[in-house]
PDB file of N, CA, C and O in Angstrom:
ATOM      1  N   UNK A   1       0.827  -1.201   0.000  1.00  0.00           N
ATOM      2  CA  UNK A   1       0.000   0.000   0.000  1.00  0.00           C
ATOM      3  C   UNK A   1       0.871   1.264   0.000  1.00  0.00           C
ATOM      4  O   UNK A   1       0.556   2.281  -0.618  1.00  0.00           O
ATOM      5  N   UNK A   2       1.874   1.148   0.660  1.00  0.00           N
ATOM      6  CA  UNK A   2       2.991   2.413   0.938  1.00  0.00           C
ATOM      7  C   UNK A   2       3.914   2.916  -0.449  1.00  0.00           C
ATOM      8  O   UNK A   2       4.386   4.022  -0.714  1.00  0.00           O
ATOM      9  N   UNK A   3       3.971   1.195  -1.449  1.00  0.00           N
ATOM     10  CA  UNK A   3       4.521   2.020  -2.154  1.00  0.00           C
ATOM     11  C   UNK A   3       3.699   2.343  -3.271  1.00  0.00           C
ATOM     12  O   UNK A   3       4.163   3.153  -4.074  1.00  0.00           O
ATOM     13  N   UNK A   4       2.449   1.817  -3.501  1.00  0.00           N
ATOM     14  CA  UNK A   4       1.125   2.463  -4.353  1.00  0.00           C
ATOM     15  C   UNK A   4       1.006   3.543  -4.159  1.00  0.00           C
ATOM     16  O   UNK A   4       0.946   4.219  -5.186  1.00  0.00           O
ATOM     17  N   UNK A   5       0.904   4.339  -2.772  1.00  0.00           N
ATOM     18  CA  UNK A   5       1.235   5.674  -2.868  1.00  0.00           C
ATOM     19  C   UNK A   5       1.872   6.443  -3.362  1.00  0.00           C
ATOM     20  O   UNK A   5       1.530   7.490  -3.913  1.00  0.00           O
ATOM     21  N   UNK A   6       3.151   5.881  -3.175  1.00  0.00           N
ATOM     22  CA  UNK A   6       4.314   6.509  -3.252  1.00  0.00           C
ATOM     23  C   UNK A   6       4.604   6.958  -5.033  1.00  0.00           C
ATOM     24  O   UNK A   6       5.039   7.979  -5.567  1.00  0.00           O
ATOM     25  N   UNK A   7       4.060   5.482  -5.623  1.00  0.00           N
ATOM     26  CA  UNK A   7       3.924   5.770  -7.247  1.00  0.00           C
ATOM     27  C   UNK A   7       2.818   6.793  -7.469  1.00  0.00           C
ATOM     28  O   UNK A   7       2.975   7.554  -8.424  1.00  0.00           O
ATOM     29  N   UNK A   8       1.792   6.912  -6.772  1.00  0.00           N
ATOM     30  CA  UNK A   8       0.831   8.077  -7.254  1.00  0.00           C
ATOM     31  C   UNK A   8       1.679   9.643  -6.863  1.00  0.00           C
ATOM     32  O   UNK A   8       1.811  10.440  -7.791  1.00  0.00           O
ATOM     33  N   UNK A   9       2.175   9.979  -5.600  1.00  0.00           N
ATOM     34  CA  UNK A   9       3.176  11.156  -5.158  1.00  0.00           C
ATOM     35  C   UNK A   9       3.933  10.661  -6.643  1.00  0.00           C
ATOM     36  O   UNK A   9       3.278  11.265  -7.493  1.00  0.00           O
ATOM     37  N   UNK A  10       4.915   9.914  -7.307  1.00  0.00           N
ATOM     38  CA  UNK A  10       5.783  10.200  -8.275  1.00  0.00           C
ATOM     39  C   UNK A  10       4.820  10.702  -8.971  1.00  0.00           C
ATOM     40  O   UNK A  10       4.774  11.919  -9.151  1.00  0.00           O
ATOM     41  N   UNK A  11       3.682   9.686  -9.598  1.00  0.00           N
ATOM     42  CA  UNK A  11       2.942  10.244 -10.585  1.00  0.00           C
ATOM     43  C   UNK A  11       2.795  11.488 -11.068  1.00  0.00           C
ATOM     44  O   UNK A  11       3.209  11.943 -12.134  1.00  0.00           O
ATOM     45  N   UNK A  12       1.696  12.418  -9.549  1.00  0.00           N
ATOM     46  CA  UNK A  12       1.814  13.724  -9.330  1.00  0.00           C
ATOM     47  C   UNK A  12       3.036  14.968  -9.364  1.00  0.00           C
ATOM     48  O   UNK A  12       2.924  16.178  -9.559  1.00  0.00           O
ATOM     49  N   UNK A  13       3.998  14.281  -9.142  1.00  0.00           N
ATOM     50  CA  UNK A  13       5.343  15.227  -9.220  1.00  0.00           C
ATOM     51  C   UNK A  13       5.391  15.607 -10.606  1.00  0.00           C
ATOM     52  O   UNK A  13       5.192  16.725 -11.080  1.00  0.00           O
ATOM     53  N   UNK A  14       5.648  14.652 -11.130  1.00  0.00           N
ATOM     54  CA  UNK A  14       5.774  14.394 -12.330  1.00  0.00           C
ATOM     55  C   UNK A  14       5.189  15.508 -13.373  1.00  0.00           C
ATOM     56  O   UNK A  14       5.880  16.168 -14.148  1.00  0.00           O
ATOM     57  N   UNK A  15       3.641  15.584 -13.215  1.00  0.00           N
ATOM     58  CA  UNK A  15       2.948  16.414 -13.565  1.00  0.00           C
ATOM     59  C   UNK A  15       2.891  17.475 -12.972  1.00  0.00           C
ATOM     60  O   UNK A  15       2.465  18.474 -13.551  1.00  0.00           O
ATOM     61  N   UNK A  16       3.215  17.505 -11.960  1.00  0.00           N
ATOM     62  CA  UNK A  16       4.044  19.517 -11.377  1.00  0.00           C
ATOM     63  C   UNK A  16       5.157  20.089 -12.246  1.00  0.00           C
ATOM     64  O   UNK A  16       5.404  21.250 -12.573  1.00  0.00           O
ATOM     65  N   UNK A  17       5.931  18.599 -12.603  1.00  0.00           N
ATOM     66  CA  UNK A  17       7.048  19.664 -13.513  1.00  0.00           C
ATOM     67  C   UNK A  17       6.947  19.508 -14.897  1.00  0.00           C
ATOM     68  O   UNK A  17       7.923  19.584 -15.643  1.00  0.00           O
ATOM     69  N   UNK A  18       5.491  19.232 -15.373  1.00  0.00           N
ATOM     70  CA  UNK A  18       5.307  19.354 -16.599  1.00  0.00           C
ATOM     71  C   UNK A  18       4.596  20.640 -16.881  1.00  0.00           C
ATOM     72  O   UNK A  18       4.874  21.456 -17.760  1.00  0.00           O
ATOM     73  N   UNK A  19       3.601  20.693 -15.963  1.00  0.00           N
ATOM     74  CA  UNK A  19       2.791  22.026 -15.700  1.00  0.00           C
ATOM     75  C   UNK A  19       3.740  23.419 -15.036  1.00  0.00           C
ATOM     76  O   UNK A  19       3.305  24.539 -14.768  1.00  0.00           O
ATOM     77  N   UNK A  20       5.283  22.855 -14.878  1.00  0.00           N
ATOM     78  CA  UNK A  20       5.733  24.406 -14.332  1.00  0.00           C
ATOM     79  C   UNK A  20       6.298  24.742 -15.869  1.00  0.00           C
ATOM     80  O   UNK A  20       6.336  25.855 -16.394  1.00  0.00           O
ATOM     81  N   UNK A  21       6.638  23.730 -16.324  1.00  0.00           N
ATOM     82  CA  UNK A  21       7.358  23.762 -17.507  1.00  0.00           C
ATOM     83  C   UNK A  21       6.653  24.221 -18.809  1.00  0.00           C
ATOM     84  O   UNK A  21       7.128  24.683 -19.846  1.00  0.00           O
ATOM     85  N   UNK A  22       5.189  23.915 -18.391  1.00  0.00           N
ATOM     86  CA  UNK A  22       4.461  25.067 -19.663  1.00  0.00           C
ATOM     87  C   UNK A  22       4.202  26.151 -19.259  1.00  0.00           C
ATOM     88  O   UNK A  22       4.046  27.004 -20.133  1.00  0.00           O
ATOM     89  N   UNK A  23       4.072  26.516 -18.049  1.00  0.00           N
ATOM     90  CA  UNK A  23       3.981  27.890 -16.987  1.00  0.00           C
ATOM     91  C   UNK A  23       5.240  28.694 -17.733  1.00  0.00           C
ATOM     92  O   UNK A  23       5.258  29.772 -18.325  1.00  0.00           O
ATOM     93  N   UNK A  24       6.210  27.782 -17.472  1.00  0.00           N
ATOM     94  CA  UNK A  24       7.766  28.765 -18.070  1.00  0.00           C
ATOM     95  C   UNK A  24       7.732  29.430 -19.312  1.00  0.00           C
ATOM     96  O   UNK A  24       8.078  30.588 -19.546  1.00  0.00           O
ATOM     97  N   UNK A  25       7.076  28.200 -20.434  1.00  0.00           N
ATOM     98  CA  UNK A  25       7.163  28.743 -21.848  1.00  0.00           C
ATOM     99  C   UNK A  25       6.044  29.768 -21.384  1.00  0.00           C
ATOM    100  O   UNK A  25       6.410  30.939 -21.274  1.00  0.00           O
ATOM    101  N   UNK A  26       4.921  29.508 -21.141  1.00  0.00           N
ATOM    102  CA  UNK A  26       4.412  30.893 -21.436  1.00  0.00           C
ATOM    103  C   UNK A  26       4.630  32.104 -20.763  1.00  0.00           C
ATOM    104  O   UNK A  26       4.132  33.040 -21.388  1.00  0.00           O
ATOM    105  N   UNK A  27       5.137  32.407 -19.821  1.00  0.00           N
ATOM    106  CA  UNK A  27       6.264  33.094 -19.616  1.00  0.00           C
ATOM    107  C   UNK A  27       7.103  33.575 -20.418  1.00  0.00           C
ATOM    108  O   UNK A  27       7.214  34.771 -20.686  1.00  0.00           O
ATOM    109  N   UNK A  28       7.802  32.613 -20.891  1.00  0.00           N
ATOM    110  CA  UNK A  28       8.976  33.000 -21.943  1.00  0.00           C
ATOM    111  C   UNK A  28       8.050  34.408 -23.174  1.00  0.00           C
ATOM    112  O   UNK A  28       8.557  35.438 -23.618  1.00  0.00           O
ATOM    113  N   UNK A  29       6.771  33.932 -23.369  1.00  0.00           N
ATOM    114  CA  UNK A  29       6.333  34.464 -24.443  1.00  0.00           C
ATOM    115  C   UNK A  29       5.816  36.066 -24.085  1.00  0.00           C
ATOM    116  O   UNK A  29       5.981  37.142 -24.660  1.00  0.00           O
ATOM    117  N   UNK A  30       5.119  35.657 -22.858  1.00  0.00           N
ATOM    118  CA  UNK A  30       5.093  37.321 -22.374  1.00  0.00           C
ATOM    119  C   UNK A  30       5.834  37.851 -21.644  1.00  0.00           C
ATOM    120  O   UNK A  30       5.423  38.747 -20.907  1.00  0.00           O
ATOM    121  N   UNK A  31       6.880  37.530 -21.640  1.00  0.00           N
ATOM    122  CA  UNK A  31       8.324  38.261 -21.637  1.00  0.00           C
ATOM    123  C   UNK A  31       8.761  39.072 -22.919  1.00  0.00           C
ATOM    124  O   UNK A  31       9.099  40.252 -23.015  1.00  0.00           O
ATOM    125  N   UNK A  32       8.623  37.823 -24.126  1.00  0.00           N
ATOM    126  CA  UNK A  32       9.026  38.708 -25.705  1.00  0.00           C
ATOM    127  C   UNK A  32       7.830  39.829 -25.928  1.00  0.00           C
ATOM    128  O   UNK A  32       8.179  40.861 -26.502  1.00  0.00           O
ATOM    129  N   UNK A  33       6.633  39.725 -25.574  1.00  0.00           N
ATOM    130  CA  UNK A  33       6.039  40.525 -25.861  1.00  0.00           C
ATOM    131  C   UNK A  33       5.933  41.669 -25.223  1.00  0.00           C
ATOM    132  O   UNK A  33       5.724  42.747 -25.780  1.00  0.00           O
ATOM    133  N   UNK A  34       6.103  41.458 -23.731  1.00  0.00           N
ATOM    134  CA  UNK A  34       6.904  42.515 -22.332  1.00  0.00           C
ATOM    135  C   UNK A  34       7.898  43.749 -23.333  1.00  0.00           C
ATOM    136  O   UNK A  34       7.725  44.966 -23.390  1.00  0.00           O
ATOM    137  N   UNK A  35       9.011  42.847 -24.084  1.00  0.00           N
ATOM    138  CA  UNK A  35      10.115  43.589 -24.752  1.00  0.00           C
ATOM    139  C   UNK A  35       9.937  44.566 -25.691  1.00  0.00           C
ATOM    140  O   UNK A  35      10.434  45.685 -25.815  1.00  0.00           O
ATOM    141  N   UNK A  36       8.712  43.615 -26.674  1.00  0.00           N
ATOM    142  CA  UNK A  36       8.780  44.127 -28.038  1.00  0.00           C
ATOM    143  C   UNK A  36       7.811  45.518 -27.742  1.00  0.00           C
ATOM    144  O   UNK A  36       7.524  46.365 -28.588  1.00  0.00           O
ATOM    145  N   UNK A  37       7.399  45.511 -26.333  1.00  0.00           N
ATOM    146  CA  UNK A  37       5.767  46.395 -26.215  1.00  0.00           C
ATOM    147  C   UNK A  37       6.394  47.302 -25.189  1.00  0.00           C
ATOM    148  O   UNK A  37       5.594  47.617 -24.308  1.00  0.00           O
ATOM    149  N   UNK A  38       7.628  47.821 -25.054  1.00  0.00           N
ATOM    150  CA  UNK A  38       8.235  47.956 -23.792  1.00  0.00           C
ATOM    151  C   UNK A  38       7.710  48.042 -22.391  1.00  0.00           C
ATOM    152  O   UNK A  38       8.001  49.042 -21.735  1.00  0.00           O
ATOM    153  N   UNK A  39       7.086  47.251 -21.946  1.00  0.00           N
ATOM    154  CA  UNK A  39       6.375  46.996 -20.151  1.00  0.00           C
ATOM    155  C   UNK A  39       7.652  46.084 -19.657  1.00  0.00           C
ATOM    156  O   UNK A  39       8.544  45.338 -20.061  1.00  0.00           O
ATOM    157  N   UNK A  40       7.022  46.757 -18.357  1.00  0.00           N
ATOM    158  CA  UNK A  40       8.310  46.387 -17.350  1.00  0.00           C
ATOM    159  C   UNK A  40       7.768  44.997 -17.286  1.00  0.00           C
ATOM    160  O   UNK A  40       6.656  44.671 -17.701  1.00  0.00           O
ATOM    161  N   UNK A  41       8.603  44.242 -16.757  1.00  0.00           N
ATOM    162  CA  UNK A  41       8.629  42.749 -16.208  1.00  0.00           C
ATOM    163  C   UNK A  41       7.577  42.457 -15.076  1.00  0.00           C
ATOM    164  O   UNK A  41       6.855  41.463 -14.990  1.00  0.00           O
ATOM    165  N   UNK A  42       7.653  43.679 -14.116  1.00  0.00           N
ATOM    166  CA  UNK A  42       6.963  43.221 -13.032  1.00  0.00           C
ATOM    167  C   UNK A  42       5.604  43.850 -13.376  1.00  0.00           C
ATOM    168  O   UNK A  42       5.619  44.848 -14.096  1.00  0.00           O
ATOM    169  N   UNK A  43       4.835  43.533 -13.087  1.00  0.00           N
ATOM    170  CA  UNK A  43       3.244  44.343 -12.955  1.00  0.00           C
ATOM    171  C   UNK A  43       2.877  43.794 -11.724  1.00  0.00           C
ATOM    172  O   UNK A  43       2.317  42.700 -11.656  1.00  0.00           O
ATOM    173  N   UNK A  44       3.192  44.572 -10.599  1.00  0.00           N
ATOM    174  CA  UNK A  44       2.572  44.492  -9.307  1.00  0.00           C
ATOM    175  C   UNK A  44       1.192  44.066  -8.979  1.00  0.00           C
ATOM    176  O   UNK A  44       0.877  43.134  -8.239  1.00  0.00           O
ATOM    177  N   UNK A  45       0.036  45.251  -9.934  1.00  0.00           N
ATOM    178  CA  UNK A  45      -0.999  44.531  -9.766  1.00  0.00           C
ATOM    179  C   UNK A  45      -2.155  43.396 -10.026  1.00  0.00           C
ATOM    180  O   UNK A  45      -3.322  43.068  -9.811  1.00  0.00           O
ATOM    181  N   UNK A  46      -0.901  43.051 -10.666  1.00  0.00           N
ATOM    182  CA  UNK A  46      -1.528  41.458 -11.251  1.00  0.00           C
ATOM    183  C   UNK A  46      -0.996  40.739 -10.695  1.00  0.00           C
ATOM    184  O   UNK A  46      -1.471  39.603 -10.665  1.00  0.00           O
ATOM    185  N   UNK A  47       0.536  41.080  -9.806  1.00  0.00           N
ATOM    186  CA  UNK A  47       1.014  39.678  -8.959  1.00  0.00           C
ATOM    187  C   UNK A  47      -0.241  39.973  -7.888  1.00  0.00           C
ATOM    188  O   UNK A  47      -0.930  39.039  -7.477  1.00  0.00           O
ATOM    189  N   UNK A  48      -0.455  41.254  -7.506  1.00  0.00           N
ATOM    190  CA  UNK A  48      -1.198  40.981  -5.924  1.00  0.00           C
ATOM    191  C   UNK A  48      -2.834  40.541  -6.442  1.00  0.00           C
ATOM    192  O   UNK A  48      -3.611  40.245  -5.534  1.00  0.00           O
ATOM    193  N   UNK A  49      -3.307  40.499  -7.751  1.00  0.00           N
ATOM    194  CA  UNK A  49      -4.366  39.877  -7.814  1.00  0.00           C
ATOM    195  C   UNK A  49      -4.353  38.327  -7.798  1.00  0.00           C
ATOM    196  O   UNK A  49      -5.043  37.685  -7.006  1.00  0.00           O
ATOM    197  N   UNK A  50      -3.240  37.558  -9.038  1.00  0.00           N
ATOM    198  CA  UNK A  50      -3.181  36.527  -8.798  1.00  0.00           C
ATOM    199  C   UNK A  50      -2.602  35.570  -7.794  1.00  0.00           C
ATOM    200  O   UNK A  50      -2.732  34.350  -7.890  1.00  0.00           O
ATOM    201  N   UNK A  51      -1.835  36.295  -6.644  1.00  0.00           N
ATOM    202  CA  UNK A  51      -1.382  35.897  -5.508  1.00  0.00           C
ATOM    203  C   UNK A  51      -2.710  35.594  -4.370  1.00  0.00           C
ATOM    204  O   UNK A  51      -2.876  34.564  -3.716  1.00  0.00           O
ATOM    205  N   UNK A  52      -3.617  36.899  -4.371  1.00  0.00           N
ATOM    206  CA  UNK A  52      -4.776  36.599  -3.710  1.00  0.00           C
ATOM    207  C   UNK A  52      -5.210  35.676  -4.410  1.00  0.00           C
ATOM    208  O   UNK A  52      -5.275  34.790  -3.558  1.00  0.00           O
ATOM    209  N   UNK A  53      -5.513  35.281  -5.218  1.00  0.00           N
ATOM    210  CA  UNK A  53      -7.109  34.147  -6.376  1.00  0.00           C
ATOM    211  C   UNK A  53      -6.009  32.798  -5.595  1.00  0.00           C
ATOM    212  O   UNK A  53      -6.498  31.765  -5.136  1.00  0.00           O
ATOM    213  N   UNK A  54      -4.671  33.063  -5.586  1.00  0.00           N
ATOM    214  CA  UNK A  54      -3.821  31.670  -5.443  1.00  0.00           C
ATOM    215  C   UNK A  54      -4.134  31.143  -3.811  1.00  0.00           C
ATOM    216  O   UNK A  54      -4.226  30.019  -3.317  1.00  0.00           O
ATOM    217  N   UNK A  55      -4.218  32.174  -3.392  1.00  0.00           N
ATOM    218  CA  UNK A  55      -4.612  32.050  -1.598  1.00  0.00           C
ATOM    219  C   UNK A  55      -5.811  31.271  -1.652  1.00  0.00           C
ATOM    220  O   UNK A  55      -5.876  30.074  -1.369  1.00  0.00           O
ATOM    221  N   UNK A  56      -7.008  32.194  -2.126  1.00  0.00           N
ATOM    222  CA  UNK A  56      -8.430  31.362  -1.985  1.00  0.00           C
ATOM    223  C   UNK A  56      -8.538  30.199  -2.339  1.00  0.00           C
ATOM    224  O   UNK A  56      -8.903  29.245  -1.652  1.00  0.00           O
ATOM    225  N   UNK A  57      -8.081  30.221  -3.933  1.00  0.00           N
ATOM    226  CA  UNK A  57      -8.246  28.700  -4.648  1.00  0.00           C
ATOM    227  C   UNK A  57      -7.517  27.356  -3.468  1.00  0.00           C
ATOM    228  O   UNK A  57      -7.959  26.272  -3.087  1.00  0.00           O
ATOM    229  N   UNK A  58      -6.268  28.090  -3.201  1.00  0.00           N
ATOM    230  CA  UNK A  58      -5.241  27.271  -2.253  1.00  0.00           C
ATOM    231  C   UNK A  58      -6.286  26.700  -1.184  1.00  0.00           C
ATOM    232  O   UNK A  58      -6.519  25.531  -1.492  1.00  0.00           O
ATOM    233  N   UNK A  59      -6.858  27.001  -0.278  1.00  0.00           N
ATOM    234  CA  UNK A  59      -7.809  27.185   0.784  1.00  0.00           C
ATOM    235  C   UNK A  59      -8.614  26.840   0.536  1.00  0.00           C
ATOM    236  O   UNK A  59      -9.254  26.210   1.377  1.00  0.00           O
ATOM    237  N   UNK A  60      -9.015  26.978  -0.492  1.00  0.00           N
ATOM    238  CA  UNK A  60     -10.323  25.764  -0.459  1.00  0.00           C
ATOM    239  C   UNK A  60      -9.695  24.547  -0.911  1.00  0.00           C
ATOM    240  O   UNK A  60     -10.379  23.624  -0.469  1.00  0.00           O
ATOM    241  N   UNK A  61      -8.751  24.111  -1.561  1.00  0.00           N
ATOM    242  CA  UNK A  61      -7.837  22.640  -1.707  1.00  0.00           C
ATOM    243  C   UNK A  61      -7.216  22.411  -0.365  1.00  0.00           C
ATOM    244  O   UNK A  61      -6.398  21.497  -0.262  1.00  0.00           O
ATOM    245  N   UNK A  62      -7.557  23.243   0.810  1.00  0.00           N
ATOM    246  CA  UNK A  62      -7.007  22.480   2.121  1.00  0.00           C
ATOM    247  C   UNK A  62      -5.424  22.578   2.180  1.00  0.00           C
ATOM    248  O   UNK A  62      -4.664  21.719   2.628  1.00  0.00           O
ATOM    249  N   UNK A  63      -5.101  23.765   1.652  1.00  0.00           N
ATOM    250  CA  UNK A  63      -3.471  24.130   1.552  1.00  0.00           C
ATOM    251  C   UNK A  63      -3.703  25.558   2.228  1.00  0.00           C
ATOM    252  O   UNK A  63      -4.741  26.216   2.282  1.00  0.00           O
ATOM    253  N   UNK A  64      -2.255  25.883   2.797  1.00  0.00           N
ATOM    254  CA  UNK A  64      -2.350  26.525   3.983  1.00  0.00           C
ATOM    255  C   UNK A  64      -2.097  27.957   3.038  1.00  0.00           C
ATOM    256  O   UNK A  64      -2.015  27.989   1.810  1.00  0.00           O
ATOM    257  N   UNK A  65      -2.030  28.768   3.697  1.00  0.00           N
ATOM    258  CA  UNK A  65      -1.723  30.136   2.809  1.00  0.00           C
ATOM    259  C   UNK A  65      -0.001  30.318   3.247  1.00  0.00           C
ATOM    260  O   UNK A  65       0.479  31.334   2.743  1.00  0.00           O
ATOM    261  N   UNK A  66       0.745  29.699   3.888  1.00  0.00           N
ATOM    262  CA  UNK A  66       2.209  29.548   4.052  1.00  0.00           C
ATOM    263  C   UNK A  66       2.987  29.300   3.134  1.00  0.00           C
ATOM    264  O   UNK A  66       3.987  29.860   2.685  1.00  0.00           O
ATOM    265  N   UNK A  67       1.968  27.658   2.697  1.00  0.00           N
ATOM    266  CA  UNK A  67       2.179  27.317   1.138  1.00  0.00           C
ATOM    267  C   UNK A  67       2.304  27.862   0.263  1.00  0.00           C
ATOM    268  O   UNK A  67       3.405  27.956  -0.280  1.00  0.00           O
ATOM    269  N   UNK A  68       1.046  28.518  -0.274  1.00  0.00           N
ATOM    270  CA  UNK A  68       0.894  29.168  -1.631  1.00  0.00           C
ATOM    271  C   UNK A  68       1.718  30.208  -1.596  1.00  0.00           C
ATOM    272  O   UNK A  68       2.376  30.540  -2.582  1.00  0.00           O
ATOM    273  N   UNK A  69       1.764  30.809  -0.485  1.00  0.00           N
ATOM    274  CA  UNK A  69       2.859  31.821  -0.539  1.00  0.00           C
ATOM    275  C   UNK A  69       4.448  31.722  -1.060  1.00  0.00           C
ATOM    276  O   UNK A  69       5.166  32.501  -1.686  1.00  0.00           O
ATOM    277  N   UNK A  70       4.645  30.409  -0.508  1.00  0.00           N
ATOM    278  CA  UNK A  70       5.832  29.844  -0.581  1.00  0.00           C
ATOM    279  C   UNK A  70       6.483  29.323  -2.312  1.00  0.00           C
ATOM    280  O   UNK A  70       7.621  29.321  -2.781  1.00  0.00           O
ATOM    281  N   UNK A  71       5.050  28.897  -2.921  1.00  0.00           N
ATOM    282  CA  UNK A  71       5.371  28.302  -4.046  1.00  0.00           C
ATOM    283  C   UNK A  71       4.969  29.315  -5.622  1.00  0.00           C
ATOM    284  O   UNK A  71       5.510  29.512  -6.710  1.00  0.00           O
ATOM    285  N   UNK A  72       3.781  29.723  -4.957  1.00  0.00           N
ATOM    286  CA  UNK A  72       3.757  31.436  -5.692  1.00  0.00           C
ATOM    287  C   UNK A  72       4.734  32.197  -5.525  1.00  0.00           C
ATOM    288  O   UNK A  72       5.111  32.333  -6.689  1.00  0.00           O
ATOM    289  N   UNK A  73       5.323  32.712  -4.992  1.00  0.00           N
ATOM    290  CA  UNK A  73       6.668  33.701  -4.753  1.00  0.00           C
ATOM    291  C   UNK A  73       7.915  32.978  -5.664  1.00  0.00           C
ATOM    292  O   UNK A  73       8.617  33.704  -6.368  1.00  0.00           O
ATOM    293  N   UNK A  74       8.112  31.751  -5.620  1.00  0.00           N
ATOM    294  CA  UNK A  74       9.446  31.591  -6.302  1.00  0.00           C
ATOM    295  C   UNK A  74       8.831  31.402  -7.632  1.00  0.00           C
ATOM    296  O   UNK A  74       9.426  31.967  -8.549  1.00  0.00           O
ATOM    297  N   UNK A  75       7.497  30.557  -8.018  1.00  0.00           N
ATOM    298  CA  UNK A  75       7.423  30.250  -9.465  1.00  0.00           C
ATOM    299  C   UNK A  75       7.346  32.284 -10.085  1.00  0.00           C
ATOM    300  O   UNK A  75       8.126  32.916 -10.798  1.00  0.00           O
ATOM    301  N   UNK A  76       6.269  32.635  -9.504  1.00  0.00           N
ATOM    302  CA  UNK A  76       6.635  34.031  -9.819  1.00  0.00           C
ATOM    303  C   UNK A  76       8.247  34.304 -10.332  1.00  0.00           C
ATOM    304  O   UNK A  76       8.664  34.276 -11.490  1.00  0.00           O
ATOM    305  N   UNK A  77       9.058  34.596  -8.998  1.00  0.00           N
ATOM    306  CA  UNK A  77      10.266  34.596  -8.871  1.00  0.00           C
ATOM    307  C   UNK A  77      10.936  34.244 -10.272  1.00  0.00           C
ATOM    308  O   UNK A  77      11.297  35.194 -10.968  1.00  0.00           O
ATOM    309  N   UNK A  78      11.154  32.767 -10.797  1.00  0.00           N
ATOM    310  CA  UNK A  78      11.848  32.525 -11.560  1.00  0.00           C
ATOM    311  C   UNK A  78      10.698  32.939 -13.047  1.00  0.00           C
ATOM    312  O   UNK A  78      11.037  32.667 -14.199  1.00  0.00           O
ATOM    313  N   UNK A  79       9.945  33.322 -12.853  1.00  0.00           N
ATOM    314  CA  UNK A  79       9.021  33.896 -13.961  1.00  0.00           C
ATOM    315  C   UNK A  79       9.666  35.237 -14.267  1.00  0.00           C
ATOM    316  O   UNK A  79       9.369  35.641 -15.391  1.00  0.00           O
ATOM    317  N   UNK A  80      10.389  35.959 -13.641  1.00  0.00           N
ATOM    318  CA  UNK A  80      10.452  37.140 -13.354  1.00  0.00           C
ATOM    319  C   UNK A  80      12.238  37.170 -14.266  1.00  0.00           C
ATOM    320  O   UNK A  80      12.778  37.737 -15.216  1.00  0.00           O
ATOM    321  N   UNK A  81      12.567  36.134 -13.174  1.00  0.00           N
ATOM    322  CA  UNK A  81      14.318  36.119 -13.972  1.00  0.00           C
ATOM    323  C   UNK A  81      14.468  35.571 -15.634  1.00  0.00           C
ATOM    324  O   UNK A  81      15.451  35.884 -16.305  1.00  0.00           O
ATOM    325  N   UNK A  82      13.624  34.924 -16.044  1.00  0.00           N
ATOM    326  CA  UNK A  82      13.552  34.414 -16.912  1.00  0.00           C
ATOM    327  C   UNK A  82      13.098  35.533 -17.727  1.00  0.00           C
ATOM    328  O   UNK A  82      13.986  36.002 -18.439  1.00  0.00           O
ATOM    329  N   UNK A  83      11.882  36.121 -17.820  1.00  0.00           N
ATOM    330  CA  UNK A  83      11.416  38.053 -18.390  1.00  0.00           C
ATOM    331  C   UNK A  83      12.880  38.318 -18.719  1.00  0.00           C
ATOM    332  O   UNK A  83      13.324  38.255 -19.866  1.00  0.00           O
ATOM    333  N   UNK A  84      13.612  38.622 -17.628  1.00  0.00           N
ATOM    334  CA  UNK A  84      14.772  39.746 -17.295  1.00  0.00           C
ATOM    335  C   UNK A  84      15.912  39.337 -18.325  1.00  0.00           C
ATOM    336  O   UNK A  84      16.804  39.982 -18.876  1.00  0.00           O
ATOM    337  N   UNK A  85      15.548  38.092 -18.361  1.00  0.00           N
ATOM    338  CA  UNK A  85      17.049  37.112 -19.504  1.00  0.00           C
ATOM    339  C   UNK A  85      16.630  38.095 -20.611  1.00  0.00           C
ATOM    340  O   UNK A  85      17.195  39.092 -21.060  1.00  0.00           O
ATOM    341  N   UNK A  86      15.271  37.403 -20.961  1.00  0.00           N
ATOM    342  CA  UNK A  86      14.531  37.925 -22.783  1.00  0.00           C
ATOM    343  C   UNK A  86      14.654  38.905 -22.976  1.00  0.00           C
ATOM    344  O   UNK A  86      14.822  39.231 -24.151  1.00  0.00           O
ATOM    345  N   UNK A  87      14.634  40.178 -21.673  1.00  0.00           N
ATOM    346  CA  UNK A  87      14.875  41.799 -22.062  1.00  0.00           C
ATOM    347  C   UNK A  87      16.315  41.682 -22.431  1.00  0.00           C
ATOM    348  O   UNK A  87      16.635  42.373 -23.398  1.00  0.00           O
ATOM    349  N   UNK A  88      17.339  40.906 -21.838  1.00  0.00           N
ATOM    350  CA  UNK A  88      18.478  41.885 -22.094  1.00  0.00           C
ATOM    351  C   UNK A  88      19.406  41.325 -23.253  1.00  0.00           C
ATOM    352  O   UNK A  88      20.554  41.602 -23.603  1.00  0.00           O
ATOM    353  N   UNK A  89      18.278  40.264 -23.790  1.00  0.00           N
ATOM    354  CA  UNK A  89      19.055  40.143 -25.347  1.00  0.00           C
ATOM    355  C   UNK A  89      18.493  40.757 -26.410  1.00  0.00           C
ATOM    356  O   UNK A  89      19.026  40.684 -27.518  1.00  0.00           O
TER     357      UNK A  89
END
């Protein structure tokens, strides 16, 4: 039983880093368009909208808001460094 689990947790991983990994490309894309349109990288008020929607949604899936905080902030994060690459070529 422990390791039936354990293959469903791989399972699921699995599909976290497939889903960060299309998160990235599209990223990548409104980054080029960030460039070509000159807007800054960051837009504050869309992180603090989709940071809140990430809280609620989080919370009602029975995830703590420590969490979402935790995993919103860096995917953001490397959303952000990745922008910053595409501007400066």
């Amino acid at each position: 039983e422990l390791d039936n689990l354990r293959t469903q947790i791989d399972i699921v991983d699995q599909n976290l880093l497939q889903i960060l990994g299309e998160r990235m490309k599209i990223s990548d894309s409104i980054g080029k368009l960030k460039k070509k349109n000159n807007v800054a990288v960051l837009q504050s008020g869309r992180w603090n909208e989709i940071l809140e929607r990430m809280i609620n949604d989080g919370k009602s899936e029975g995830l703590s808001e420590e969490l979402i905080l935790k995993v919103f902030k860096a995917i953001h994060q490397e959303s952000i460094n990745n922008q910053n690459q595409i501007l400066k070529k």
